[in-house]
N, C-alpha and C positions, 0 to 999 in steps of 0.2 A: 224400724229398718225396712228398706225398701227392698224387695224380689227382684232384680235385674231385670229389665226387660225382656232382653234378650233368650231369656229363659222361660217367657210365659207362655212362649209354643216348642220348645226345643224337646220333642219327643223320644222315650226311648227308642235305641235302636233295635230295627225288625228283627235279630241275632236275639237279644235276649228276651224282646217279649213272645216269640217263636218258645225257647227254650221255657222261658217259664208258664206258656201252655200247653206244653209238648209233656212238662213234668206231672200234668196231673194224671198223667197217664198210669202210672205205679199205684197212688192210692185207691184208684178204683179199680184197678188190675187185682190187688190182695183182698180185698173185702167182697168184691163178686168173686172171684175164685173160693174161697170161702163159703159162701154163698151157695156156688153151683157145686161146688164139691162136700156139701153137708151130709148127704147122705153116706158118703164115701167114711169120710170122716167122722160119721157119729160112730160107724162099727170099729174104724184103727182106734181111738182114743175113749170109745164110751161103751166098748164092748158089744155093739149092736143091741137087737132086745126092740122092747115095743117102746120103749121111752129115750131109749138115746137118741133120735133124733132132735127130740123137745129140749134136749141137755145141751147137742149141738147149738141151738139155735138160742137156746136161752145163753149159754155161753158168749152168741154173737151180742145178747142184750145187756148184758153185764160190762163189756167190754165199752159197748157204748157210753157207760155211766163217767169216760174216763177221760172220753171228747172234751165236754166242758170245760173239765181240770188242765189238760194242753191244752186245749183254746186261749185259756186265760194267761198261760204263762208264754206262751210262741208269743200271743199277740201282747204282751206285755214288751216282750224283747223287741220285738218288732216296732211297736209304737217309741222305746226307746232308743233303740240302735237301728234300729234301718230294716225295710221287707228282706234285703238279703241275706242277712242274718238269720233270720229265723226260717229260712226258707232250703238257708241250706245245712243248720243244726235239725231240722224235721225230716230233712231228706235221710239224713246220717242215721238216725234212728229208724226208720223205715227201715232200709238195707240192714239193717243188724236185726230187728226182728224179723223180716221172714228168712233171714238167711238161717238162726235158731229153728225158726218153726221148721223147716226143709231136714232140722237133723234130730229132728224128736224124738225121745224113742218110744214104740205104743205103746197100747192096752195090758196086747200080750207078754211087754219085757216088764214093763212095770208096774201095769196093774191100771186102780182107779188115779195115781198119781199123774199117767199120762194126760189126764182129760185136765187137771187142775195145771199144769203147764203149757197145755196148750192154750187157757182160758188169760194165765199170767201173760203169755205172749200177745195173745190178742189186745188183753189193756197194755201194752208199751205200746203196740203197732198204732191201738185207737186215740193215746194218749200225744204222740209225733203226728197223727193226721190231723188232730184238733185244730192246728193251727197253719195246716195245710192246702186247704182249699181257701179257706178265707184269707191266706196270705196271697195266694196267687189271683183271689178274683181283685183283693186289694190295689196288689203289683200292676195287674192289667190295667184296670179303671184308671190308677195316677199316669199311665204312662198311655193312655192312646186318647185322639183327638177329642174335643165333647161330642161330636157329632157322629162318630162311629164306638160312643161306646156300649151301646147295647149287643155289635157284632162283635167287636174285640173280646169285649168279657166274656162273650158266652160259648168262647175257643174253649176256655175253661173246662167247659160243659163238654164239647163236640171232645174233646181232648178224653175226658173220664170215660165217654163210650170209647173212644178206642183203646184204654184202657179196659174196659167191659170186653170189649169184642175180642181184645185177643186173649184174656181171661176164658172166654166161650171158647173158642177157635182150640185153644190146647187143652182145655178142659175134654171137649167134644173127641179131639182125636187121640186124647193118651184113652181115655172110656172105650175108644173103635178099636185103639190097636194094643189093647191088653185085655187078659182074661181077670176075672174079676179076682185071682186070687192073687196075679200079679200087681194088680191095681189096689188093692190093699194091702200086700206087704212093700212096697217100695215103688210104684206104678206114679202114686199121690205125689209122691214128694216134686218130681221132675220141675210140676212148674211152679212149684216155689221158689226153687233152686232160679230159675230163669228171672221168678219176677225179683231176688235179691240183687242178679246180674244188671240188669233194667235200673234197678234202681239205685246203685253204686254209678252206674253209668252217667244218671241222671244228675248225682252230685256232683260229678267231674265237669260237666255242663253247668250248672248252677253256677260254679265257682268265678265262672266268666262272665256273669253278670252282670250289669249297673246297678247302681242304686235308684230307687223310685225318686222322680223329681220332685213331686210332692215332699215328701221324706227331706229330700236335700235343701226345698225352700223353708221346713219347718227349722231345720238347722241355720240358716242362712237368719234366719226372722228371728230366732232364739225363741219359737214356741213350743216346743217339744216340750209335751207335759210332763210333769214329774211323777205322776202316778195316774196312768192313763184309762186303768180300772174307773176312778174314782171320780176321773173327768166326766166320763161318758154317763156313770151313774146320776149324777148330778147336771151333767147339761143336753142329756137326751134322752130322756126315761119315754116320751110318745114313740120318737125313734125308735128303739129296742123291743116297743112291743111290736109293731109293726114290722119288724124284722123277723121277730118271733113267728107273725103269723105268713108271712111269706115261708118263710122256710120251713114251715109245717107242712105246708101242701108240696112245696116240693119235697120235703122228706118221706110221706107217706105215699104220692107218685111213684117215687123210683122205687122203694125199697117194698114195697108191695105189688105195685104194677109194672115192673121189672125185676128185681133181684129176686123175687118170692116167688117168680111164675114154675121154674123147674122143679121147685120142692113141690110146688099145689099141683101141677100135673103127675106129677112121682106119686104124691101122697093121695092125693085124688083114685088113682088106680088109671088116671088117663090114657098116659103114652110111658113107657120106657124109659130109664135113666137115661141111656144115651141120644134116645132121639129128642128128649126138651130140651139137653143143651147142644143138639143141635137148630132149634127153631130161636133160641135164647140167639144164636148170630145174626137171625133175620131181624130180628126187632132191636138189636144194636146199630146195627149198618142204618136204620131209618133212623133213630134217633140219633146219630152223627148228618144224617141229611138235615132233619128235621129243626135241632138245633142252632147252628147259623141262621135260618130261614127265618126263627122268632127272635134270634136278636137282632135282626136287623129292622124286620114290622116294629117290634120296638122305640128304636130311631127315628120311624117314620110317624108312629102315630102316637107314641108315650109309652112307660113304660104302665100306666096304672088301665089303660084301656084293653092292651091284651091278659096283665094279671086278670080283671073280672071276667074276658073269656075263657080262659082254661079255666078257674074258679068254676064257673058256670058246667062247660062241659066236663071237670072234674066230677058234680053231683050227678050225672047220667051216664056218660059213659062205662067208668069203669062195673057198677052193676051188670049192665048188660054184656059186657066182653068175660067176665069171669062166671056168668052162667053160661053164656058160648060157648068159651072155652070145655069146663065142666062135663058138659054133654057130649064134647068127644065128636069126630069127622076134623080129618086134617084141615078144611078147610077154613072152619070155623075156630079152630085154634091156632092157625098161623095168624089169623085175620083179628083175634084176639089180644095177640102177644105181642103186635108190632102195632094197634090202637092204644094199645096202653103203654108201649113204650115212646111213640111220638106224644103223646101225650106229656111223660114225664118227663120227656127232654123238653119241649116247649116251657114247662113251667120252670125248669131249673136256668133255660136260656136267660128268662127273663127278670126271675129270683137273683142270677146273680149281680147283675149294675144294680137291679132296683135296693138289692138291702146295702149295697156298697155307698149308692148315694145316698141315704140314710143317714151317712154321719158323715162331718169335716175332715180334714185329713188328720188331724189333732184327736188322736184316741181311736182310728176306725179301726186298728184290727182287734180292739179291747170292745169295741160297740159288736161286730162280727162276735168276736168269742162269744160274747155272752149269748145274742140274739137268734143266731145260725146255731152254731151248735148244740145250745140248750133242746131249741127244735127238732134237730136231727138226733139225739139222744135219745126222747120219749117219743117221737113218729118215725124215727129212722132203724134204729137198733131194734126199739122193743116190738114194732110193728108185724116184723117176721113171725115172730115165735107167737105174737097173739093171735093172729090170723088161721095161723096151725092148728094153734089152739081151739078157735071157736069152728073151725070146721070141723075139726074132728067130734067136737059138743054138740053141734048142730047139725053136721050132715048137709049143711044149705051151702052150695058151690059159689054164688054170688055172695059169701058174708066176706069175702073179702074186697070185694067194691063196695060192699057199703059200709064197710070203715073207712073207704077215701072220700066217699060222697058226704060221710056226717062231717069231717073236718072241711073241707072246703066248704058246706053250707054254714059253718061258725067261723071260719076266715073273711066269707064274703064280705062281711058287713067293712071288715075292714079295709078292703081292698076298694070298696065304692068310695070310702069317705078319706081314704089316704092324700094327698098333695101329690101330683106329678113332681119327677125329680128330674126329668131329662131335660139337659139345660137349655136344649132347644124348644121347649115346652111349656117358658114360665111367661110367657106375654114378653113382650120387647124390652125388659130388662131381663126376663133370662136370657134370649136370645143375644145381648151384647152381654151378657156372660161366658156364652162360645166363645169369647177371645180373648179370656182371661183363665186361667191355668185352674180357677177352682174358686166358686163364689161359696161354696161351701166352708173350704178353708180355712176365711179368714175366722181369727179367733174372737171369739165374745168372751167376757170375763176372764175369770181364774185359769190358767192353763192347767193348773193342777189337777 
């Protein structure tokens, strides 16, 4: 069965691929608020003490474990019924766990049971985001032209920092405009309470959606696999690991040379609780500039040319910005925190088309679950709390750059020897691929 013609450029409309990059805004709103509010939170729910913060944080890592398991099942609904579906059954869950977490009750009403429901709330939050982000960079890629999809996708990206930043921004001023004692009995909660608001809002929007055209021509063709796990297992196991390692370096970019910098300067003795989440806004605001900026070089010169750069500057830089930092002089830690964050947004700009075109449209947010968030799992979630960990072992303020340096020197290999995936990229039969809706697409063998 033939795809209409008419259909092989009819793009979504700007109205919902707007909305569905505007939506990744919430899940990186709750997990960097998290994040920056860790120390806050290790005393309401883990009693304070020299260990609760490692409980906080391993908390964040446990929670993680729960990515995969929503990945698998979002992206399963997704692959069967439609990106809309599961984009806005993920959104639903989202809003009902922080708006729980907002009414917790702590340490001191309930003891050590507060910390084990706050850790239960985190795996539903981490369990609805699984299938979150890789739905939306999915949504994006099917729905913008081939030749602008390195910039499109990576609204995605530019989207979670503003997400990040207003996480920072209200994080930074409830910390300015409360005394620490209000700030821990009921101070924390406020922008929870906000980011449930944000994000019921966000479903309301969702709701008005399309459907991804891709999605619509798999129905139209009658390939919509029946078990899209089991597709992907079987007709793209190079893909997935390559996805895999993509997504390593961007998980261990943000979640250590971003989301980890206010606890390592806290915990460090560096600067102040409130003043790292206030430099935490400077280094969002660049990673929102900075991101568009790499998905577009992407467009222009592939996506596998700038992956080996950030690779590359991935094994030197962050060493040296996190003994920088370490050593303390504002100047040297603002100059720190915003290298490592353009840093992490460039890789994630480029991470997101490149693991998207990865796979066909036949199984891709089942190829994403597996490949993306298995990554973000063990380099995303657990990286926080190991980081803590070997500083506080070590004492050496740069060990947590060279945790990003040793992964990106064991990605490299893969990112030199990977296949360009931008369609304009592939010699003169990708290029008359540009004018076909998805040469990935079509189906080879078993749809199953």
């Amino acid at each position: 069965m033939t795809w209409p013609e008419k259909h092989n450029t009819s793009p979504v409309s700007r109205r919902s691929m707007i909305v569905a990059a505007l939506s990744t805004v919430v899940e990186w709103y709750d997990f960097t608020l998290y994040l920056y509010f860790a120390t806050v939170l290790s005393r309401v729910f883990f009693g304070g003490g020299e260990n609760a913060l490692l409980a906080t944080l391993g908390g964040f890592a446990i929670s993680y474990a729960m990515r995969p398991l929503g990945a698998m099942v979002f992206g399963h609904i997704g692959d069967r019924l439609g990106r809309r579906h599961t984009l806005l059954l993920s959104m639903m869950l989202m809003t009902l766990a922080m708006l729980a977490t907002a009414l917790l009750p702590d340490y001191a009403a309930i003891g050590p049971a507060a910390g084990v429901l706050l850790i239960g709330l985190r795996c539903l939050m981490a369990f609805s985001v699984g299938g979150e982000y890789t739905g939306v960079v999915a949504y994006l890629l099917e729905g913008a032209p081939a030749n602008r999809r390195g910039l499109i996708t990576s609204l995605a990206s530019a989207a979670s920092e503003v997400g990040a930043l207003l996480a920072v921004a209200l994080s930074a001023l409830t910390v300015a405009l409360m005394s620490a004692a209000h700030l821990d009995s009921w101070g924390w909660r406020l922008p929870f309470f906000v980011g449930a608001a944000l994000a019921a809002c966000v479903w309301l929007a969702r709701s008005t959606m399309q459907e991804s055209p891709d999605f619509l021509r798999q129905v139209w063709q009658r390939t919509v696999p029946s078990a899209p796990l089991r597709h992907t297992l079987a007709h793209h196991k190079p893909a997935l690991l390559r996805t895999f390692a993509i997504s390593a370096l961007g998980s261990i970019t943000y979640y250590v040379g971003i989301t980890y910098v206010p606890a390592f300067l806290t915990s460090s003795g560096t600067v102040a609780e409130g003043r790292s989440l206030g430099l935490s806004s400077a280094a969002a605001v660049a990673v929102i500039l900075v991101t568009p900026l790499a998905g577009a070089l992407s467009d222009r010169v592939g996506r596998k040319p700038v992956l080996v750069g950030f690779a590359v500057a991935s094994m030197l830089l962050p060493l040296a910005m996190f003994g920088l930092m370490g050593g303390g002089g504002d100047v040297a830690i603002a100059g720190g925190a915003i290298v490592l964050a353009c840093l992490a947004g460039g890789v994630s700009a480029v991470g997101a088309p490149a693991t998207a075109e990865q796979f066909p449209g036949e199984g891709r947010l089942s190829g994403l679950a597996l490949g993306v968030t298995v990554a973000t799992a063990i380099f995303g979630g657990l990286t926080p709390f190991l980081a803590e960990l070997l500083l506080r072992q070590t004492g050496w303020h740069a060990v947590p750059g060279a945790m990003i340096a040793v992964v990106a020197l064991v990605v490299l290999p893969a990112f030199l020897t990977m296949p360009e995936t931008h369609p304009e990229w592939h010699g003169a039969a990708g290029r008359r691929s540009a004018d076909r809706p998805t040469i990935a697409s079509r189906v080879g063998g078993d749809p199953r």
